[in-house]
N, C-alpha and C positions, 0 to 999 in steps of 0.2 A: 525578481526572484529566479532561480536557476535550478536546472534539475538535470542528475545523471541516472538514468535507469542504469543500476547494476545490474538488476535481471530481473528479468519480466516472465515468467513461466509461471506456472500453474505445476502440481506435485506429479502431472504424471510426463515428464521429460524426463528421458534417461538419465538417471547421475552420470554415467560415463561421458557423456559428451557435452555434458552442460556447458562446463569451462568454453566450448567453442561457440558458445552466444554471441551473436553481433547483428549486423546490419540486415540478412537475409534473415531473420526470424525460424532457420530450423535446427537451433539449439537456443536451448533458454535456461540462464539459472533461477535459482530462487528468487523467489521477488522483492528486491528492494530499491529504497531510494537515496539518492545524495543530495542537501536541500543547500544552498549558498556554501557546498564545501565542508561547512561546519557541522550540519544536523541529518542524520542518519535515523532513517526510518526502516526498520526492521531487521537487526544483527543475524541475519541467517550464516549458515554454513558457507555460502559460497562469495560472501562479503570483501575477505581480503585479498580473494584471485582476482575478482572482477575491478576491485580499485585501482589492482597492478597494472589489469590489462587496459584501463581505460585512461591511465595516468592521474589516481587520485592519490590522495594524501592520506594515510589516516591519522598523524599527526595535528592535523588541522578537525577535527571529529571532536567538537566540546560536547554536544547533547547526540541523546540517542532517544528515540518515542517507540514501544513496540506497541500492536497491534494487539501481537496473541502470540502462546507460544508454542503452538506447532512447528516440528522441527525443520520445517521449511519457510519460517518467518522467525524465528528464534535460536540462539545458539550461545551459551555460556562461556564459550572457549572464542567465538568473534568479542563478546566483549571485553574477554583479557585482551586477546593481541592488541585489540584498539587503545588499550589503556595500560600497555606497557609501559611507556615515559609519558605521563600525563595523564591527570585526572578528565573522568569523563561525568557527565549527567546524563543518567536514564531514569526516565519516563514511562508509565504504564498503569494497570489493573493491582489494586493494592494486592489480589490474592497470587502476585510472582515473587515475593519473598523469599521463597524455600528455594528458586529457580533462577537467585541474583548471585554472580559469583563473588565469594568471598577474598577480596580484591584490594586492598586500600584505595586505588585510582579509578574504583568503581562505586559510583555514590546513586544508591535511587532515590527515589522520589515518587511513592503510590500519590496515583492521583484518581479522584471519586469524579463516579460518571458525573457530566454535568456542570465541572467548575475548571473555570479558569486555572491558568498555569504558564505563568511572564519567567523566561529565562531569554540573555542576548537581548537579539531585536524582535526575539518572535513571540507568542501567544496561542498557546494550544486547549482548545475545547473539546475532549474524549466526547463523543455522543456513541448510543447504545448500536453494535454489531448484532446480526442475527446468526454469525456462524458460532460453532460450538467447539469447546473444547472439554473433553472428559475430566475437569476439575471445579467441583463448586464454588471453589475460594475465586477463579477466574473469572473476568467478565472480558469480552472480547470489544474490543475499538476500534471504529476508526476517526477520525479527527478533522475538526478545523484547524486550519494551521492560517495566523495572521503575521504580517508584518504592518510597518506604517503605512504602507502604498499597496498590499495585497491582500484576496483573501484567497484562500486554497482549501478545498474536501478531499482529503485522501481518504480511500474507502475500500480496501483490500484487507481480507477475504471481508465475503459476507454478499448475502443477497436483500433486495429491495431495500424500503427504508421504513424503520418501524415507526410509527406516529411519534413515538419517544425517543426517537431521534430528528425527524424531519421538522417538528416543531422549532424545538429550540435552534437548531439549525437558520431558520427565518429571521433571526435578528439580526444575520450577520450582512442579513441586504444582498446584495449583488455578490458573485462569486468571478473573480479573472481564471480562475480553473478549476475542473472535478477529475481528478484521476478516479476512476471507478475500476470496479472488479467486475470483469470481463470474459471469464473463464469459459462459459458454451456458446457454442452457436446457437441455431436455432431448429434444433431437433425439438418440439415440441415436449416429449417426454422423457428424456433424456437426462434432464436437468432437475427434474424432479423425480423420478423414479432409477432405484439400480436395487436389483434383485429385489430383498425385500422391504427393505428399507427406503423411506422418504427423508430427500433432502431437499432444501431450502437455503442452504449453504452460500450461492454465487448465484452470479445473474449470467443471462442469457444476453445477445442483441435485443431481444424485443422487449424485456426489461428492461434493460438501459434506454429503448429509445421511448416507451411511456416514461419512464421515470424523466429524462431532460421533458419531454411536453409538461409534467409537472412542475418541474423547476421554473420553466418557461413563463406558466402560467401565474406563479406566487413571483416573478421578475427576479427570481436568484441568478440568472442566467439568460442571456442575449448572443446575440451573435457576435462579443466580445468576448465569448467566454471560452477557453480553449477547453473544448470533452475533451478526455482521455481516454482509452482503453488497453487496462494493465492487466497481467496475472494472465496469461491466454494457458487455455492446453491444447496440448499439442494434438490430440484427439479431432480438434474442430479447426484448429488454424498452425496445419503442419511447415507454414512459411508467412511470410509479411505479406505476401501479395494477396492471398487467400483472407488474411485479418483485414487487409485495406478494402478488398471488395466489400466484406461484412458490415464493416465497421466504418467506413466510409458515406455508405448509405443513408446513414444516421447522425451524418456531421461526428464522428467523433474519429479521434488522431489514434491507433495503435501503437503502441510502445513496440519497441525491439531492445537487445542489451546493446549497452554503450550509447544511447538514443540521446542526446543532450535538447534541451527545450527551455527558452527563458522566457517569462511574460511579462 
């Protein structure tokens, strides 16, 4: 299985300079993934610059899986261009109806938390996200993603794992990767308090590294398992080497844009 980080940031990265995301980690666009070429995980705004800059196709884009649709993981207008000569399949929270564009070569597909969904070679199981989105009809995802030889957790946004998702999650056995959501450091309060309002939104480092000792512990996850650490802001990891110190600490790999990785 193969992966192209389009872009790995977190919402508070200047739009102005995102486009120059790459190897040194101090611009990042919106966070998305490219999965064997074909399967596209979260249509943001900054989808078809980063495919140009990194040399992707999007002609070759059959499926698409979103997460949520914040407009820094969602974008109606990435879904046309992609689906300008060629039909595509997306994937998602049955309550994004109103937010599918009206497209002929865009075809969705709600899928309900908890069930299977075989397109291609792959196999995707939505389990339940803690991040929030200001629409009841929305539920936010993140996914198992299988093929014949892999299994994959993509889990961006969204913090911890809710028992109603980490359960079902367990049948999938061992995992060859977790790309997790990465967004603070470890400012203790930080991450859960801003002004007056509590979030619970993203995980910190020390979240992520109780959460692998968990995984650890239920054998989802060994020392064959590539961590990941996706979605940074810029706030806590203004460069790679800054995210690699963090994030390194905890056995897990930081993403940069253009980062390619196959397991």
């Amino acid at each position: 299985m193969k992966f192209l980080f389009l872009g790995t940031g977190a919402a508070d990265w200047p739009r102005d300079t995102a486009y120059l995301g790459d190897a040194a980690g101090t611009d990042r666009r919106c966070t998305s993934v490219l999965v064997n070429e074909d399967l596209l995980i979260d249509p943001n705004p900054d989808v078809p610059q980063a495919m140009q800059t990194f040399g992707a196709d999007m002609r070759k884009i059959k499926y698409v899986i979103i997460s949520h649709s914040h407009g820094d993981h969602y974008s109606a207008e990435t879904l046309t261009r992609i689906a300008v000569d060629h039909v595509i399949h997306v994937y998602g929270s049955a309550g994004y109806p109103n937010k599918i564009p009206d497209h002929p070569n865009v075809v969705f597909h709600p899928i309900p938390l908890l069930k299977e969904e075989s397109f291609g070679e792959y196999t995707i199981f939505p389990v339940y996200s803690t991040h929030y989105v200001d629409d009841t009809l929305e539920t936010c995802y993140h996914y198992v993603i299988k093929t014949a030889e892999k299994t994959v957790f993509y889990g961006c946004d969204g913090a911890w794992l809710a028992p109603e998702a980490f359960q079902p999650m367990e049948k999938y056995g061992h995992y060859d990767c977790m790309i997790m959501d990465a967004t603070f450091g470890d400012d203790p309060m930080k991450y859960r308090i801003q002004g007056s309002h509590i979030y619970f939104y993203h995980n910190s480092v020390s979240m992520l590294a109780t959460m692998k000792h968990a995984f650890t512990v239920k054998k989802m996850v060994d020392d064959t398992t590539v961590m990941v650490a996706d979605h940074l802001a810029k706030t806590y990891f203004p460069d790679i080497e800054s995210a690699r110190e963090q994030f390194g600490a905890i056995g897990f790999v930081p993403t940069y844009d253009g980062m390619r990785l196959e397991i």
